[in-house]
Steps between C-alpha positions, in 0.01 A plus 500: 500500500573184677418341856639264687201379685587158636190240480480517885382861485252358208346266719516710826310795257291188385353429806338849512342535206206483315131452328116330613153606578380222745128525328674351167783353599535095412402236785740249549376150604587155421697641173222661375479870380111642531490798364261820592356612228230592275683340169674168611907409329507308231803317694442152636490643883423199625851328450733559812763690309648868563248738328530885600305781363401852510205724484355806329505695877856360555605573146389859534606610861837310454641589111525723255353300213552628158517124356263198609875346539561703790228291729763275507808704611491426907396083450758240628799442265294633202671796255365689168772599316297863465764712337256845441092598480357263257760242472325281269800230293750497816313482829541135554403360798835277712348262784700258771672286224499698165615830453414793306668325158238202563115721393344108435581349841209658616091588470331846473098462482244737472140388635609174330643660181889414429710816516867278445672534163581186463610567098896502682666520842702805630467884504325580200227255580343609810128481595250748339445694808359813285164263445493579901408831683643572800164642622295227418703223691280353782755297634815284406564173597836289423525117540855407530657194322381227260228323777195516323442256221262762353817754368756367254887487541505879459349538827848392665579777657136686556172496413403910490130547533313836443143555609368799376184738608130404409197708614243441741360835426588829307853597546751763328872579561689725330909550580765748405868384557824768463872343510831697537805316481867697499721234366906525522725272327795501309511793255087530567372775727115512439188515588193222395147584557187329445096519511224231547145502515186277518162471546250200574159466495291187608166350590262278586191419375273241572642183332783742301827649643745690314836675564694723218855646635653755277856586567794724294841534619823741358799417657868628420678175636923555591729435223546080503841438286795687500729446138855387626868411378764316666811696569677183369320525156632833408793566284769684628581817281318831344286351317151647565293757540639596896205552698428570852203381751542124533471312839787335593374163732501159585268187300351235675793294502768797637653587160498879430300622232363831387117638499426667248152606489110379580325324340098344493375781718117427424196723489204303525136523448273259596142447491314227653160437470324176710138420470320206693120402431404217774104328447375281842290255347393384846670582869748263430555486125669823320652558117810785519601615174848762544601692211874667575666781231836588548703763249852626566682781294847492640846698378829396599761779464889530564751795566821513464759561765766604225593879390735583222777802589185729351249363736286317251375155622632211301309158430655316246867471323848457640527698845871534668474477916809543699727392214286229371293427214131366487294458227121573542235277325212649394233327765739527801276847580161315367144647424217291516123523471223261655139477388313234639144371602411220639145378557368231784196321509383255795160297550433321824166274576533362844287403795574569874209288701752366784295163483583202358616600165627808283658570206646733272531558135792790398661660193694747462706678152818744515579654157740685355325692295779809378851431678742720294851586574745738302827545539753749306782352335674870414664673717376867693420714476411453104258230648278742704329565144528168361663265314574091450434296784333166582128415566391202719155436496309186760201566305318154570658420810264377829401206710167322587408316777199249596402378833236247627489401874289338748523492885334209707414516842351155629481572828658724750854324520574498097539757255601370133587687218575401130535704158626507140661830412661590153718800411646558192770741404604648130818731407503679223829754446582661168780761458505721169760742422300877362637819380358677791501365828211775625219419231669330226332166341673156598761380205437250279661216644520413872832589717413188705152276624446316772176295542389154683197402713528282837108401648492265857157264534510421851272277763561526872320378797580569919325389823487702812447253764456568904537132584544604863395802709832630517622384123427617183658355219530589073578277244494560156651452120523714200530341119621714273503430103769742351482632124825676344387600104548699181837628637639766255877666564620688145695772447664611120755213566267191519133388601488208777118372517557269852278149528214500718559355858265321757585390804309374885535564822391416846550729774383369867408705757525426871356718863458421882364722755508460873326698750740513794338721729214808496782701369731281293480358227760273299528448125665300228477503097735332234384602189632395146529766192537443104624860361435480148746669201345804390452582117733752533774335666431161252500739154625895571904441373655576202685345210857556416683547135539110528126440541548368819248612742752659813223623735093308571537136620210280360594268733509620833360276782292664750571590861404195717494629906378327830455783760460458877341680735534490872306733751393567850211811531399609794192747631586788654225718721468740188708353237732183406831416458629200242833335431520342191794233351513440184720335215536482146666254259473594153644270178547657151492833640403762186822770467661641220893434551767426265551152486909437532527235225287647204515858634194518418260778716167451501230362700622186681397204747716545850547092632376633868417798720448480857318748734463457861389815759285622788234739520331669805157754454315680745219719545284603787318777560473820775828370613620699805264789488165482305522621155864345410525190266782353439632224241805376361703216329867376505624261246794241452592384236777239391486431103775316304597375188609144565513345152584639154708380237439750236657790682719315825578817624190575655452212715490549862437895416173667592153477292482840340293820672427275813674652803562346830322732711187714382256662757187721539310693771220733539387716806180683451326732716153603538490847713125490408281381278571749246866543513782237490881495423702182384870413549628232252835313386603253294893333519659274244837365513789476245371271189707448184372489137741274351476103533896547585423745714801736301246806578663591819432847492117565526489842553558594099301520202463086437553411849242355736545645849376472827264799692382669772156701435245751699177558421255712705135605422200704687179512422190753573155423474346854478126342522317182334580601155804725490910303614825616409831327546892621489780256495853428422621229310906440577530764809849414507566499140702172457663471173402181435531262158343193354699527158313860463514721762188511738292803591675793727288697742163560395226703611130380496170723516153382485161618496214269475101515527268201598077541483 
């Protein structure tokens, strides 16, 4: 299904929809963000920079929240590439300048606690989001850009903060959530179910608080990849086994090709467990220690579109279709297996006087403690009971952080801050070959290994000055100290160990605020940001017969970007409204490409990227008739390749996954204080997934295409305790792709309890 909606009607729909409670919405003055509530960001909100942000009422009258990712779904020019229920290696979130390929151009936090994989960059490194419930999410908060010298480069594109629930006094909720989602496409006619629960329990006691959140999902996701052939590859002839069933279609670049079955249609299971223990020494001195547990058990299964002239399916061999030959390797219909469980611990000492001086002491671990894949390397359906495959085990795996900062206030006029923070990443792949891809004991010797650490020691320091009653100013500097060691790349042709690398950089940071009138309020930041190689993209290649390593790059420079950042907000009776300018120039971009004189693919430095765009947000509240809240977003975007001289065909194309026009809205209505109903949309324009931009076809199965989706949802409170909610996720049921195909209509139910 396809639309045509033009991004007039985007911003005409824009400017009537959704989201904000005026008793916790942010105040806007002089740049600076004061925020209502009873656990204060972790963001800097005093720099005069675009931060927006949602909370636990919004989150749960306005969406149907199966993932803490989908707090974000309605925020300016942000996307999670959420392809089904518990969408933990591919939900990456894309922001104004980097899209969904690009997982470490931006922050995820937790109370404090880093959620980013920064072990690589792209799909299959997204944020843990499982360490978060959806039901214990207080609020969400997202800084945009690299303005604060207290985030590193990663923090480009956003800094994503979550605050989540703490007692005052006793508390229990308990929530049961039931999905239904038909799904049509190509040869697949099915239907994909799933079930969620959790419970919570929390208190307060004296000096002690404690929360423990308890949560176990089962979700039958849509199949992802869908085995193909290229008309052009067959062989004309009888040759073959003829067979009926396949999809004749287009590719992502307009050349015909045939579908032939489904594959990686998951069933999850997930459990989550998330415990936090907080101790106030005094009233303004408290120790929070958060313990997170996160297991997944996940299958991915294929079927086959093909039928022999007896109706038997067919998986594997030499297949004739139409009068051409095609021969079927034994993992183009693939079985795989995923066991993994990952373990989180966090410590935080910090003060919170509001006088003269505070401080804060933080630590946090993320382990992976069992992170199994296997695959089948026979062919169906023999492999259903076993047989040889390949085991690849991150046993080892993890990062650790460390944080020490300090905020002076010496009078009313000056607030300075300064830190040291340290976070140190280690990558540890192994692939064995075993008899029995199921159960069977890793081989003897290793398929492949991958391993290398990467740790940043930085110092930073920013002052927030009003020099004026109208003016604010921020200026600030980050140093980071950048550690590249024990890089290992070996597979059974060769062993590469890498040399260590160090190497330092400076990264100012610049804001002005101006107070223009009661209601407006102008704004300016120029940021610089330092994106560091990952371990993965430095060390994860391979080695060919030669011994020549083909794929890793040792050597990769980082990103270097200096963002801009324009805007004008203004204070409306019940709401705001901003526009926001913004640019991006980026040197030694990080994108795998095939570089035109070695021909060479792998990870590669792009000379220079450059993003410019506008963005307008509102919200405001009991808009027309009491009871309606409206917010929405339109976005611009203008993002070119301008130099590269490893692959000259791109430049002048567009930056992959970032499209020209994106947009959100919500309208919610209360028709009384138990029962309210919410209309939502989101729009994205036509985006490309090639640095050539060859991919001109994004509706197909490796395509990235533009959308048009409807979301409604209405909620009942029976009484104090007792709420349900029924929504819709995709009303219209856009067929939509971002290289796998997105979610199709899907039906939400929930039942929940609060005491």
């Amino acid at each position: 299904m396809k639309t045509n909606l033009s991004p007039l009607a985007l911003a005409l729909f824009a400017a009537f929809a959704a989201s904000a409670h005026a008793d916790d919405a942010p105040e806007h003055q002089l740049g600076t963000v004061t925020v209502i509530g009873n656990r204060p960001t972790s963001l800097p909100s005093q720099i005069p920079t675009t931060i927006e942000g949602i909370t636990r009422e919004e989150i749960e009258r306005d969406i149907n929240a199966t993932d803490a990712e989908d707090a974000l779904k309605y925020l300016p020019s942000l996307l999670v590439r959420k392809r089904y229920i518990g969408d933990y290696n591919h939900a990456v979130l894309s922001t104004r300048a980097s899209g969904t390929g690009n997982s470490a151009r931006s922050m995820v936090y937790a109370d404090g606690i880093l959620l980013s994989n920064y072990l690589g960059n792209g799909a299959t490194f997204a944020p843990r989001w499982g360490m978060v419930s959806p039901d214990e999410i207080e609020r969400v908060d997202v800084l945009y850009g690299p303005f604060s010298a207290a985030y590193g480069g990663n923090s480009v594109g956003a800094v994503v903060d979550y605050i989540t629930r703490m007692p005052t006094k006793f508390e229990m909720h308990a929530k049961l959530t039931l999905t239904h989602q038909p799904f049509k496409l190509y040869g697949t006619n099915d239907n994909y179910d799933g079930k969620q629960g959790s419970i919570a329990v929390g208190n307060r006691s004296g000096a002690w608080s404690w929360y423990v959140d308890v949560s176990h999902t089962d979700s039958e996701g849509q199949p992802l990849t869908f085995p193909a052939k290229a008309v052009s590859a067959g062989a004309v002839g009888n040759a073959g086994t003829v067979v009926t069933g396949a999809v004749a279609g287009l590719d992502r670049t307009n050349n015909p090709w045939y579908l032939l079955g489904a594959g990686t249609q998951y069933h999850t299971v997930q459990d989550q467990v998330k415990a936090k223990l907080a101790y106030d020494f005094s009233p303004t001195m408290r120790a929070t220690y958060t313990f997170g547990l996160w297991r997944n058990d996940s299958e991915g299964r294929p079927t086959t579109y093909l039928r022999d002239t007896a109706g038997n399916p067919v998986y594997s061999g030499t297949v004739n279709i139409n009068g051409r030959s095609y021969t079927l390797a034994p993992t183009d219909f693939n079985l795989s297996n995923e066991d993994l469980q990952h373990v989180m611990h966090g410590l935080t000492l910090k003060t919170n006087t509001k006088g003269v001086f505070d401080w804060e002491v933080a630590a946090s671990l993320y382990d992976y403690d069992k992170d199994q894949l296997r695959a089948a390397t026979v062919a169906l359906p023999a492999a259903l009971n076993g047989g040889a495959g390949r085991l690849v085990d991150q046993h080892g795996t993890g990062w650790n952080t460390l944080a020490a900062r300090g905020v002076w206030r010496p009078d009313a006029d000056h607030i300075a801050e300064f830190g040291y923070q340290r976070e140190a990443y280690k990558l540890s792949t192994v692939e064995y070959p075993t008899i029995n891809w199921i159960d069977g004991a890793p081989g003897a010797t290793a398929n492949s290994r991958f391993a290398g650490k990467t740790e940043t020691n930085s110092l930073y320091a920013q002052d927030t000055w009003k020099f004026a009653p109208l003016w604010k100013t921020v200026l600030g500097a980050r140093f980071e100290h950048w550690h590249a060691h024990d890089g290992l790349t070996a597979n059974s042709y060769g062993t590469y160990h890498h040399p260590e690398r160090s190497e330092n950089y400076v990264s100012p940071k610049a804001a002005l605020a101006y107070q223009a009138s009661e209601d407006w309020v102008l704004k300016a930041s120029l940021g610089r940001a330092v994106r560091m190689p990952t371990v993965s993209e430095l060390y994860q290649g391979s080695v060919n017969a030669q011994g020549i390593l083909t794929a890793g790059d040792p050597n990769l420079k980082p990103e270097k970007s200096w963002t801009t950042e324009l805007s004008g907000e203004r204070k409306l009776a019940s709401g705001y409204l901003r526009l926001t300018a913004f640019g991006e120039r980026t040197t030694d971009s990080l994108y795998s490409q095939t570089n035109a004189q070695t021909l060479v693919t792998n990870i590669q430095n792009i000379d220079l990227v450059r993003t410019k765009g506008l963005e307008v947000s509102y919200a405001a509240n009991d808009v027309g008739l009491h009871g309606l809240d409206l917010s929405s977003s339109l976005t611009w975007t203008d993002s070119k390749i301008i130099r590269n001289a490893k692959m000259p065909t791109s430049v002048g194309k567009w930056q992959p996954r970032i499209p020209e026009w994106r947009a959100t809205g919500v309208a919610s209505y209360a028709f009384s204080d138990r029962l309210s109903a919410t209309l939502a949309a989101r729009y994205s324009g036509k985006q490309y997934s090639t640095l050539d931009n060859s991919d001109v076809n994004g509706f197909a199965y490796m395509g990235a295409s533009k959308y048009f989706t409807v979301d409604t949802r209405l909620r009942y409170r029976f009484n104090q305790q007792w709420s349900m909610a029924l929504g819709v996720d995709n009303l219209n049921n856009y067929q939509y792709w971002n290289f796998h195909p997105y979610p199709q209509r899907t039906y939400v139910a929930e039942l929940k309890f609060d005491l």
